[in-house]
Structures are given as structure tokens and as C-alpha cells.
DOSETOR-753933 format. One record per residue (C-alpha): residue in one letter; x, y, z. Coordinates in pm, whole numbers, plus 50000, padded with zeros to 5 digits. Example, Ala and Ser with C-alpha at 12.3 -4.5 7.8 and 13.67 -1.06 7.14 Angstrom:
A512304955050780
S513674989450714
! end
This chain:
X099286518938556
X098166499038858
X096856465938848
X092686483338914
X093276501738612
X094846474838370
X091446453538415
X089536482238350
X090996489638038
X090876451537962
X087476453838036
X086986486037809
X089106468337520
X087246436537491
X084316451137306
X086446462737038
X087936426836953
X085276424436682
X087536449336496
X090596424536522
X092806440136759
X094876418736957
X093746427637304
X097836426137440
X098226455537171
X095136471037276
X096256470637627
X099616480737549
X097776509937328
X096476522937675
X098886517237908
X101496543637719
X099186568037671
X102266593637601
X103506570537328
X101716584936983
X100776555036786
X101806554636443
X099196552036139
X102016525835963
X101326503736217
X098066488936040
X095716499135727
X093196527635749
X090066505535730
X091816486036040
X090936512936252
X087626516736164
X084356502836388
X081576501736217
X079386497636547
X080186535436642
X077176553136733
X075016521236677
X073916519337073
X071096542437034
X067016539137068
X064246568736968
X064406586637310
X067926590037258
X070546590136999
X074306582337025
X074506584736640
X071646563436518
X074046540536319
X074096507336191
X077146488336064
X077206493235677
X079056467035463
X079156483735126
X081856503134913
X081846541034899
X078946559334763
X077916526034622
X073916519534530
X073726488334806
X074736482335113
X073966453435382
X073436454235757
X072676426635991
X068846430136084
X068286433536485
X064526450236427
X061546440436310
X060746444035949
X059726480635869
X061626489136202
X063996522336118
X066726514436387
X067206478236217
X070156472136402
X071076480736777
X073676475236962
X071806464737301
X069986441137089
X069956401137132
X068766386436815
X069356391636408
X066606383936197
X068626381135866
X071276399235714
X069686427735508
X069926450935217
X069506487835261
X069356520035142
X068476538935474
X070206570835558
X068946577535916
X066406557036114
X064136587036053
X063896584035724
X063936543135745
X064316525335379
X062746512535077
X063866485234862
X064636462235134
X065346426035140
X066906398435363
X068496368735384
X068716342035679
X070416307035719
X068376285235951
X068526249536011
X066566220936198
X063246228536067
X061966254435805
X060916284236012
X060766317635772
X058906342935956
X060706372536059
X060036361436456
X060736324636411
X063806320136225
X065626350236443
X068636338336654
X070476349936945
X073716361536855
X076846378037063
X079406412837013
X082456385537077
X080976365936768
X080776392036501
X083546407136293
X081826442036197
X084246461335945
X083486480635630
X083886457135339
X083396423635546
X080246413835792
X080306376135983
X078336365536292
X077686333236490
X073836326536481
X073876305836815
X070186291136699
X070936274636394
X074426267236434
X075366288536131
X078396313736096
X077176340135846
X079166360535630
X078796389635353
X081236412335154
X079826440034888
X080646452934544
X078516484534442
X075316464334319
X075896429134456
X076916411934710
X078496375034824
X077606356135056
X078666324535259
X077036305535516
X078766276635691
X076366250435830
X077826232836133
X076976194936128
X073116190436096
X070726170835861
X068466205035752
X070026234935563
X067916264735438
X068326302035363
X065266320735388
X064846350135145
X062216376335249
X061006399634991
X059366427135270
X055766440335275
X053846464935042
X054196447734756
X056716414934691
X057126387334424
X059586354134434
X060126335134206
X062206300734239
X063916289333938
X065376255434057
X067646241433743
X069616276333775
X070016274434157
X068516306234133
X065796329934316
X064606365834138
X062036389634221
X061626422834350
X060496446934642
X058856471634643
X058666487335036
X058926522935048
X058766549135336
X058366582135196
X056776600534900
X054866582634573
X057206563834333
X055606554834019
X057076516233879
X059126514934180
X060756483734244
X063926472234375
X064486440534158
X066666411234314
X068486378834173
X070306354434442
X072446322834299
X073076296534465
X076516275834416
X074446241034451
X070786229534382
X068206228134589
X066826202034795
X063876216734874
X062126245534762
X059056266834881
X057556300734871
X055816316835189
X053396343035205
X052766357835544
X053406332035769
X052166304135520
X054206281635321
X052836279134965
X052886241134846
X053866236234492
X054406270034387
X057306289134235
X056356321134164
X054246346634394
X053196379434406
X051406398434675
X051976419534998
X054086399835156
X055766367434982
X059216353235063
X061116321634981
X062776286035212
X065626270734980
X067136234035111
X070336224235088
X071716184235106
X073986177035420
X074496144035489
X075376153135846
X078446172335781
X079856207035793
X078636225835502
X079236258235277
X076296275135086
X077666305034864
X075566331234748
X075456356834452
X073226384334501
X072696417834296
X069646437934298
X068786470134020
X065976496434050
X065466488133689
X064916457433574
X065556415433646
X067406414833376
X069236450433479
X069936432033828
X071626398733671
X073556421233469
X074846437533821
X075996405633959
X078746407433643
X080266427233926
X081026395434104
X081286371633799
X083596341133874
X085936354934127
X086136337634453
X084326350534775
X087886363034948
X088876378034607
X085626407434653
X086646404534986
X090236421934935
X088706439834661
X086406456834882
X089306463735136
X091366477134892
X088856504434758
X088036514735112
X091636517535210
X092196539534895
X089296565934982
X090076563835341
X094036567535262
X093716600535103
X093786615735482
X096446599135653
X097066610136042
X099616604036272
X100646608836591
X097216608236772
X096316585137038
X094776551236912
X091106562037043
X091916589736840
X093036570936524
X089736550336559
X087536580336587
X088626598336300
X088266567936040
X085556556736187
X084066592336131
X085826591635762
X083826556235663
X080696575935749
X081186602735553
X081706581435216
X078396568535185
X075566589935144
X074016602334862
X074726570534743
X074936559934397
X071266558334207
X072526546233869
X073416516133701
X075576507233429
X073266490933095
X074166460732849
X075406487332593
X077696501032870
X075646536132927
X074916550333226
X071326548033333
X068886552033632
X065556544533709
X063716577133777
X061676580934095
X060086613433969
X059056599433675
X058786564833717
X061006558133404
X064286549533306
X066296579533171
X070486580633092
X073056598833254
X073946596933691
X071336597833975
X071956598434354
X069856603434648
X070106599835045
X070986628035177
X069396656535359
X070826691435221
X070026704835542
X072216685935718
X075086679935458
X075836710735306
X077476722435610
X080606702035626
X079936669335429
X079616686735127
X082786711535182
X084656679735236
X083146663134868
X085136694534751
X088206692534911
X089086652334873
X087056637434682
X085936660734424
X085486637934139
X082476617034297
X080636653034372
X080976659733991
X078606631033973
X076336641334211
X076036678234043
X075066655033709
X072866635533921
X071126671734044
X070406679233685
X068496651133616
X066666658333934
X065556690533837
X064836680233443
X062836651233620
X061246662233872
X061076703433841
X062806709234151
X066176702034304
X065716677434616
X066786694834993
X065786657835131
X065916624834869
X065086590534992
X065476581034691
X063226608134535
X061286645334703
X061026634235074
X058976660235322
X061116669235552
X063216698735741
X062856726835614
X065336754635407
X066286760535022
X069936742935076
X070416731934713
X071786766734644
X074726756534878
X075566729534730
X075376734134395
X076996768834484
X079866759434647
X080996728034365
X081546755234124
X082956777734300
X085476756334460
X086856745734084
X084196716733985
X083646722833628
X082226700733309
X078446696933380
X075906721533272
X076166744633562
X073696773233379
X070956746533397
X071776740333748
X071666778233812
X068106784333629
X067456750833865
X068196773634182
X066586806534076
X063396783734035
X063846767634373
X064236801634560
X061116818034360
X058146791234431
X056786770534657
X057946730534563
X055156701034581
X056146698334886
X056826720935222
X060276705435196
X060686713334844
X061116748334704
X060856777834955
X057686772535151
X055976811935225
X058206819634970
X055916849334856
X056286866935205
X059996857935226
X060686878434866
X057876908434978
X058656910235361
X062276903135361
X061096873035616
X058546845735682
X056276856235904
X055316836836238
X051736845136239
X050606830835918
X050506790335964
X054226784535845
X056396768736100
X059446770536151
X059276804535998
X062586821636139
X064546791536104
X063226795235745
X063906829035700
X067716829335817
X068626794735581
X066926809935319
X069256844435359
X072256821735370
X070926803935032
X070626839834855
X074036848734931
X075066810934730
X073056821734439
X074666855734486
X077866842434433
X077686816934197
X075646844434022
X078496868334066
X081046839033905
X078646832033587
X078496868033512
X074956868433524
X073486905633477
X074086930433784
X070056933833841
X070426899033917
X072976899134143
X072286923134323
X068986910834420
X070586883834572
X072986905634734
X070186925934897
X067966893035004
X071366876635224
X070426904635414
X067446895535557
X068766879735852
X068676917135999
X065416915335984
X064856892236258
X066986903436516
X065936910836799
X068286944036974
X066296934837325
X067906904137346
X070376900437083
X068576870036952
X067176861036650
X062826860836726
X059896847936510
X058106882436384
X054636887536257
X053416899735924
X052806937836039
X056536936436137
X055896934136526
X058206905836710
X056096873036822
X055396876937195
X055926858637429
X059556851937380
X061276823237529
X064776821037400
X064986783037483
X061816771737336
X062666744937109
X060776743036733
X057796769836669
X059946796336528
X062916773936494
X063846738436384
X064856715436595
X066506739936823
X065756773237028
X067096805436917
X069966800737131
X071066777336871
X070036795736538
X071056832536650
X074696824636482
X072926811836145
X074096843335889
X077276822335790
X078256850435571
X078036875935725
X079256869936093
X080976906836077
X077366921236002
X075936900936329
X078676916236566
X077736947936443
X074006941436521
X074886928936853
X076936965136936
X080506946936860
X082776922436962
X082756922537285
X079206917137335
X079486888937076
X081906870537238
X079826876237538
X076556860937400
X078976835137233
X080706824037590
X077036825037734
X075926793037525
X078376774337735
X078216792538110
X074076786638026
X072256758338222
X070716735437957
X067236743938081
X064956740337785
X061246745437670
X059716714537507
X056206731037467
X056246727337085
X056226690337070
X054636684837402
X057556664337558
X061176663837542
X062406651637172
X065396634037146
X067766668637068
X066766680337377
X067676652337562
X071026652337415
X071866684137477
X070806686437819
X072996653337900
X076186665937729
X077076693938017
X078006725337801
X075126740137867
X072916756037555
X075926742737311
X073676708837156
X076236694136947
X074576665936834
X072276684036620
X073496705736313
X072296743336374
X074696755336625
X078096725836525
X079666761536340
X078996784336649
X082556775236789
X084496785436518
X082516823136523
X085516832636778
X087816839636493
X085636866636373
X086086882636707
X089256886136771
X089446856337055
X090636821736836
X091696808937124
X088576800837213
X087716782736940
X090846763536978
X089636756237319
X086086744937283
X087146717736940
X089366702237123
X086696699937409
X084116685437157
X086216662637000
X087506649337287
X083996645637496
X081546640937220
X083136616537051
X084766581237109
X085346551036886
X082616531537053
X078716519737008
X077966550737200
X080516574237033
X078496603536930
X076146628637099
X073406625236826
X072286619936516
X074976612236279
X072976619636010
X074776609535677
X078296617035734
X077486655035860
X077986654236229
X081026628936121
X082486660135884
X082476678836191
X084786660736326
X087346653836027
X087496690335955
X087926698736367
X090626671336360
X092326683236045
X092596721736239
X089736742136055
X086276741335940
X084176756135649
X081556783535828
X080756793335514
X080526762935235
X079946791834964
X083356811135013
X086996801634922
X087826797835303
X088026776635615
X088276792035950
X091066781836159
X090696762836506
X093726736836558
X095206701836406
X094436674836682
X097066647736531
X100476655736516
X100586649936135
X098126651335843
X098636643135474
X096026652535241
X096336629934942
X094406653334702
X092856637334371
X095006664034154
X097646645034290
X099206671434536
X099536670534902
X098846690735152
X100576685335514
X099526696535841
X102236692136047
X101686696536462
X104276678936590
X104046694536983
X100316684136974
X099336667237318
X096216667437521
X097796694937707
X098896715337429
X095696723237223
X096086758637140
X097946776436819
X101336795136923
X102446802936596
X102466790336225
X103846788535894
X102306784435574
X104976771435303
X107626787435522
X105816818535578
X104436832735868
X100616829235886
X098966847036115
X095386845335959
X092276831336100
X091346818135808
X092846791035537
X091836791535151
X090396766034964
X092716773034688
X096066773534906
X095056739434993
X094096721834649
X097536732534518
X099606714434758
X101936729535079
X102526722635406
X101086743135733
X103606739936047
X102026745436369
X103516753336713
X100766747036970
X101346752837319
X099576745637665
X099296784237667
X096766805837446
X098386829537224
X095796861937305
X097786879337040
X097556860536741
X094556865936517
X093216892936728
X093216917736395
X090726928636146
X093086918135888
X093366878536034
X089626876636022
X087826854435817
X085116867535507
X081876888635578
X079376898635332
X079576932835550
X083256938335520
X083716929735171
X084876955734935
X084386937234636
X080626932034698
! end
């Protein structure tokens, strides 16, 4: 390495000291490239930056991130606050100022949060609104990692730090010398109360913000105590201080607490826990913290995040690499997050946003089916099964709650994106061994979902009376997004059909649901061998534009959603006249300019712009309809070319870095992607017992599965120049298959890999290597 090219990497390495490298090691990291670096070398949540993907804005995503300090799956979690209250991206990576260190609940910027709150140390004079106490603050001043948040707030002198349990949090601010302390607690808009109770050092009260949907008796109840009495004390409303009062309610109410000085350095502690059901509920959650010290939750919190991260342990991968992959592991371990709380008699309870009360048993919410059942979900299954047994409990009480099963919760029925994706998910649990919940109330729960319209567009199957008479939503009656609509909801028939099929339900039954996967036939087009938006009297919309973005489709062009019949790729090669031709159209997403259409929305969305910036042409990886397309090569007979084009994506569309993603991450989905690619397969199909092969990018893999089994993936000629699959072994047998099951996995085994710089055009290239169809299935 010359001289240029050590500062450069210097250069590169010195926004990553936040994470604690050592930049000598960091530059050492770099400047052996060859040398693998060894996982033993630190602790899985060492490699983890939590800024990844957090340099992004509305015109253009590079994840949509922010920094989460919070335990996995837990109810709470806290971000530093760079945008203004209300703000959905309320924390960039470009930006110059926090405004206080804030509790959240938000899964994408898109969806923003409710139940907010802050906190803010300030000192020289009691400024409280959101714009007055903010302070400049600096990347080389901020240690950003999962379980532990501290920054340098340049304005008030102040270092500020934070680490999480599930349902509380401590804090600690350190006051350099001054002769004025304060935190400032603000309570949001849309409906606030503070109350100051001075002879407990405390503060409770609740907030009520919300951003989508009508939650009846929602509020998001706080208590903060401080580890020394006030000096001064005052509530604010607006941008008023409030003389003489200690206890508020109205739109917008907050709280200035003093602290004594004398001119020296000083340390304010804070307990905080918050519930969804009661004050009393959220003083009973700070029990979480009780009397251990603030660096005792600190290495609690590590500790539980190295356990769930340890259960996939790579090796030999490239440090970039190492950071990638745990960084994309942390995101997948937080949404749907945890909705319940534990009570005084030691049940489990929730506060019910369909119903406004509070009800027993496990609640979650956060998550967008559309996005998740793809590969977040399938990866639930695989590692961390138990906490998905929770979340099927938690989808009962939806459905007994609210009457349908949520596709989008935030916390309850949010309106948005489109499909019946429930069915997947519940689907696939059982199937894939989950078992002691009530899984026939879960089925009548998805019978009901795919057989009327919800309260909602988003809930239910909107034109759900054309889809079950037509075989398809129609374009030309006012639904949009009808053939986007009409493919998911084929791919959700064919999870009730086999969940159906595994509950023995009669054969009437099932085969309905047989017959209605089917219906993605009914919208291809032979012309083009594209999938097209077609009228009621059975005529295809025209004009056609294949890269029109949204009308027919959702958030993509028909480019994108032509590969959509997950199970049944055999039965799209056969539409399209065989494999040639479908390895044809598939190469053609790629050799494709990434011209687009933008019509629809009358200017270029943020998708678009991602995918026409990435330079692999129609292929727009950073949003979720098309992140399966690669892997369709294995149905063909050409798996080289999957192996090819993962190793591609995961090299260029993803980097350990505030800009290291090509899009949305949306709640650990696009993140999945990634883990599974990196791991050497991927689950096309959630719903079946199989992943399809592409190939392992680390040299080693241990999957530490809950039974207590491992399973090893063992690569050990894996370079940058060797990406593609010579041979393999599956416990010491040959495996030539293009396909891995779910079951071979769970009970333990190692899969050796010889990969070479070379494809093999002769492995997998038989019917019999081929992963499931619907089509070719004999059992059907």
C-alpha cells in the first residue's frame, strides 16, 4: 500500500472511531486485505455501527436509520433527536445539532412514532424549547453502539449518556464546571401532562402523540427519577414557563428541573421507565433497573445483545464484511417490538390499541408484513424461534381484538401497502415446527382476512369480491395497485393452502386454496412476458409501459413484480415458453437501462431514484418486490448466476457505513437479505420447508440454534475472487441440490463448500436439483 492510499484509508477509518476501534488496527485491518480477520478477535456487538444507513433524507434513502439503543425486540428504545419534534427522520447523519435524547417506537421514518418523549441537559440559563436548548454536537464525540449512547453537547458543556433495559432506561449527564444545571423533559404535542413531584426527585406523566390510525385511552405513561433534589423546578407549556405549578395538562406541556453546582463538575443520574398502561404500570417497569449501578445495565445490555447476535458467528470475512453483517443482524432484532408488560401479580398484560383496554396475554406491533415476511420472518424461524412464538400469541390477540390480523401495526391497524401477508407469516411459523399457541384460531383468523374487505384498504383483502369471482383485481374499477394485489394475494392462498393442507382441514377447503395460488396466470401477459394490470371484461389495461412505476403495481414497475408467484416459479417458466426464455427475461433486468416512468406520482419517488443510481439497471434492490429475483436462477438450471449477482449485491449495496444501504431498511427486511445472502441461501418461498442455494460469503458460519444444535457452513477457499459453488457436501455427502431444507438445518450438520473463481455450469443444472413449485409437485 503506498503512502496516497494509507491516508485515504485513514481518512475512510476515522468516521468509524465512534465504534471504538483503534484506528492503528483499523488501518492495519485495510492494509492486509488478504489477511481474513478473525471473529475471536473482539465481541459481536463490537462490530456493530449503529449509524449504518442513517445518512439519508426523503428524496433519497441509504436505509432511513437511526441509531437505536435498546435490547432486542424490547417495548423502548432511545435515539438521539437531530429533527424537529414530529419530524420522522429524527436523527441524520449530515445533521449538526441534537435536540434531546429521545424515546421511540418508530419503525421507518414513514411511519414516524407515537409515544414519544425527550430528555435534554442544558446549562447557563433555562432554555426548554425544542429550538433553544438544541446544541451542536460532532461524529468524533459520540460513542453510537447498541446497548450504550454518549455525546458531547458542545452548547452546554454536557457529555450525555443512556443505556436501555426493555421498559426503562438510565441515564447520566455530566455537567462540566458551571453554576446552572437543568434537564429538560418534553412530553411532545397532541396531548401531554407533567407532573413534578419534588420530595421524590421525581417527574411522571404521559404522552400521548400518535401518527397513524385512532387509539382509544392511548397514552404512553412516563416516570423519570432523579438521584438528587431539585433546585429548581418548573413546567413549560409551549414556549412558556408556568410559575408555581406542578402539574399540567394540555397540547403541549414539558418540564426544566435544577440541579445545585457550586461551580464544579457534576453527575445527574436518571431512572426512566415508561408503560402504555398505567403510572403506576410504568414505576413498576423501572423495577427493571432497581438499585443496580448505571455500568451494571450497561454490561447487562451488552451481554444480551452479544447473546442474540452470537448465535451466528462468522469468520473469515474481511472486517468491512464482519461490520456489515452484524450491523445488518442488530437490525433485524428489533421490530415488532415487544407491546406487553409484565403486572404487579407477575401476568403478562398489554394495553390494547384496538380496544383501548387492557387485556392479558403478549402483544407486539411495528412491523410491515409486506416487507417482513420475506426474509425477516424466515429468519424468526430459523434462530430465534422462541421470540416468534410470542409474536404468533401476540397475532391472536390482534385478531380477538381487533377482528383482523394487522399486514402494517404502528402500534395498532396502520393504512398502508397493500397485500393479505398475515397468511405468510402465520403460515410459515407452523409449518417450520412452531407449535403451543392456538394455531386453529389463527387459521379461522386468515380465512377471515382473505374473504372480506378489513376497516381499512390495508387491512383484509381490498376488491376482495372480484379477486375470489375473477381470479384477479381488476385495473379498471378504482382499486390501485390492483396487479400488485392480485399476485401477493395468489402467493397468500398458497400459505393458507398449506397450512390448510398440515391441519387437515377438509379437501373442499384445500383445494380452493390450491386453485386460487393460481391466479397469478391470470395476469400474464404472453406479448410481453410480463405481468399487466387487466380490466374487469378480462381485456389487458392499455397502454402498457413495462417501467411505469405504481398504478398497477406498488412501488415498482412490472419489471420488478413479474417474478412475484414465489411458489410456483416452475409454473412461470412454463408461461414464459421455458427456461431459456426465463433466464433471458431474468438476465434482461440487469443488461436494462434504468429508464423509468414516474407518471403515477407525478415525479420521481425516492425507489426510483435509488434504483436508477445503483447501475444494474431495472434490478432496484433497495426496495422489497424484486430482492428474491436473483435467486430465480436455480429454478432454471443456471445457479451460477445467482451465485454471481449476491455476491455483486452484497458487495456494492452494502457497506458498514452511514450510507451503507441502497434503500429503505425497513425493519430488519432489506437487512435479512443480506444475512441469509451472506450465510449462502435465501428463503424464495417463506411457506415451504426450503431455502434456495446461492453461496456462503465468509469462510465459516456457526449457527448456534436455540434447540441447542449447530449448524456449520464451512467455505474455507472463499475470496473476493472465488464467489461461485464448485462442489459440496452435506454431512459428508455429496449435495448437488439447489435447494437446502429447513429441517436439515434445525437438526444440526455441517455444509462444506468448494468455491472457485470458475462457475461450475454443471452443477444444479437438473430438474431433480431444483428447488419446490406448486406446478411440479406431485403431492399437491
Amino acid at each position: 500500500m503506498n503512502y496516497k492510499t494509507l491516508f485515504t484509508e485513514v481518512r475512510r477509518f476515522s468516521c468509524l472511531c465512534f465504534l471504538g476501534f483503534a484506528l492503528p488496527q483499523a488501518i492495519h485491518a485495510q492494509a492486509v486485505p488478504a489477511l481474513a480477520i478473525s471473529s475471536h478477535e473482539k465481541e459481536p456487538v463490537d462490530y456493530v455501527n449503529t449509524l449504518m444507513g442513517t445518512d439519508s433524507k426523503h428524496a433519497l434513502s441509504n436505509g432511513n436509520t437511526y441509531p437505536a439503543v435498546g435490547l432486542p425486540w424490547g417495548m423502548n428504545m432511545w435515539t438521539p433527536q437531530t429533527g424537529k419534534n414530529g419530524d420522522g427522520w429524527q436523527y441524520t447523519y449530515s445533521a449538526d445539532k441534537i435536540r434531546g435524547l429521545k424515546q421511540t417506537h418508530q419503525p421507518s421514518p414513514w411511519m414516524n412514532d407515537y409515544g414519544q418523549f425527550s430528555l435534554m441537559p442544558v446549562s447557563g440559563k433555562t432554555v426548554f424549547d425544542e429550538e433553544g436548548r438544541a446544541s451542536w454536537y460532532s461524529h468524533k464525540a459520540e460513542v453510537a453502539t447498541p446497548y450504550y449512547y454518549s455525546v458531547y453537547l458542545a452548547d452546554h458543556d454536557v457529555t450525555a449518556e443512556v443505556t436501555p433495559t426493555e421498559r426503562a432506561a438510565y441515564f447520566k449527564f455530566t455537567f462540566n464546571p458551571t453554576d446552572s444545571a437543568f434537564v429538560v423533559l418534553d412530553a411532545f404535542d397532541q396531548g401531554s401532562e407533567v407532573q413534578i413531584i419534588p420530595e421524590k426527585n421525581m417527574i411522571i406523566g404521559y404522552s400521548s402523540r400518535h401518527s397513524h390510525g385512532k387509539y382509544p385511552n392511548f397514552k404512553n405513561h412516563f416516570v423519570i427519577v432523579f438521584d438528587q433534589p431539585f433546585d429548581t423546578r418548573k413546567i413549560w407549556e409551549g414556549k412558556q414557563l408556568k410559575n408555581g405549578v406542578l402539574k399540567l395538562q394540555a397540547d403541549h406541556v414539558g418540564a426544566i428541573v435544577g440541579f445545585k453546582t457550586a461551580g464544579k463538575k457534576t453527575v445527574v443520574q436518571a431512572r426512566v421507565a415508561s408503560s402504555f398502561i398505567s403510572a403506576d404500570q410504568a414505576q413498576l417497569n423501572l423495577k427493571e433497573i432497581a438499585n443496580n449501578s448505571f455500568e451494571k445495565i450497561k454490561q447487562d445490555a451488552k451481554s444480551q445483545w452479544n447473546q442474540k447476535l452470537s448465535q451466528l458467528h462468522v469468520e473469515g470475512g474481511t472486517i468491512d464484511e464482519m461490520r456489515t453483517f452484524y450491523s445488518c443482524l442488530y437490525r433485524t432484532l428489533f421490530f415488532p417490538n415487544k407491546l406487553y408488560e409484565i403486572n404487579a401479580q407477575g401476568e403478562i398484560v398489554h394495553y390494547s390499541p384496538y380496544t383501548g383496554e387492557v387485556l392479558p396475554g403478549y402483544l407486539f406491533g411495528g412491523t410491515g408484513f409486506w416487507d417482513t415476511f420475506r426474509a425477516l420472518y424466515p429468519l424468526l424461524n430459523m434462530v430465534y424461534p422462541a421470540i416468534n412464538k410470542e409474536m404468533q400469541e401476540g397475532l391472536i390477540n390482534c385478531y380477538k381484538e381487533g377482528g383482523f390480523l394487522p399486514e402494517w401495526s404502528s402500534p395498532g391497524y396502520a393504512n398502508v401497502m397493500i397485500g393479505n401477508n398475515s397468511a405468510s407469516v402465520v403460515a410459515e411459523a407452523y409449518l417450520k415446527g412452531l407449535r403451543g399457541y392456538d394455531i386453529n384460531t389463527l387459521y379461522d383468523a386468515l380465512l377471515h382476512g382473505a374473504n372480506n374487505e378489513g376497516p381499512l384498504t390495508a387491512v383484509g383483502r381490498k376488491g376482495v369480491a372480484y379477486y375470489n369471482d375473477l381470479g384477479y383485481v381488476p385495473y379498471n374499477v378504482g382499486i390501485n395497485e390492483n396487479a400488485a394485489r392480485t399476485l401477493e394475494y395468489a402467493y397468500d392462498d398458497f400459505a393458507i393452502y398449506r397450512l390448510a393442507k398440515a391441519l387437515n382441514r377438509p379437501k373442499a377447503e384445500i383445494d380452493l386454496y390450491a386453485q386460487r395460488s393460481q391466479n397469478y396466470k391470470k395476469l400474464f401477459d404472453p406479448s410481453t412476458n410480463l405481468m399487466r394490470g387487466k380490466n374487469k371484461d378480462g381485456s389487458f389495461q392499455s397502454p402498457f409501459n413495462p417501467l411505469k412505476w405504481g398504478d398497477a403495481f406498488t412501488e415498482g414497475n412490472s419489471w420488478h413484480y413479474s417474478w412475484s408467484v414465489f411458489h410456483d416459479v416452475q409454473g412461470l417458466i412454463d408461461l414464459m415458453g421455458g427456461k431459456k426464455t426465463f433466464v433471458t427475461m431474468l438476465d434482461s433486468v440487469f443488461t436494462q437501462s434504468p429508464a423509468f416512468d414516474d407518471t403515477y406520482y407525478g415525479g420521481v419517488i425516492h425507489e426510483i431514484r435509488e434504483m436508477q443510481i445503483a447501475n444494474m439497471g431495472q434490478y432496484a434492490h433497495g426496495n422489497q418486490p424484486i430482492q428474491h429475483m436473483i435467486y430465480l436462477y436455480n429454478y432454471a438450471g443456471e445457479p451460477w448466476k445467482t451465485q454471481y449477482w449476491t455476491r455483486e449485491v452484497l458487495n456494492r449495496m452494502y457497506a458498514p457505513t452511514p450510507d451503507g444501504y441502497c434503500g429503505d431498511e425497513d425493519n430488519g427486511q432489506t437487512s435479512a437479505w443480506y444475512i441469509f445472502s451472506a450465510l449462502g441461501f435465501y428463503p424464495v418461498c417463506p411457506t415451504m420447508d426450503e431455502y434456495v442455494m446461492g453461496a456462503p460469503l465468509f469462510k465459516k458460519v456457526t449457527i448456534n440454534l436455540e434447540n441447542g444444535k449447530q449448524f456449520v457452513i464451512q467455505a474455507p477457499s472463499n475470496s473476493a475472487d472465488n464467489r461461485y459453488i464448485k462442489s459440496a457436501s452435506l454431512n459428508g455427502k455429496s449435495f448437488d441440490l439447489n435447494y437446502i431444507k429447513h429441517q436439515q438445518i434445525m437438526q444440526g450438520g455441517k455444509l462444506s463448500v468448494e468455491m472457485s473463481a470458475q462457475p461450475n455450469k454443471q452443477r444444479g443444472t437438473e430438474n431433480k436439483s431444483f428447488p419446490y413449485s406448486f406446478t411440479t409437485d406431485i403431492h399437491k
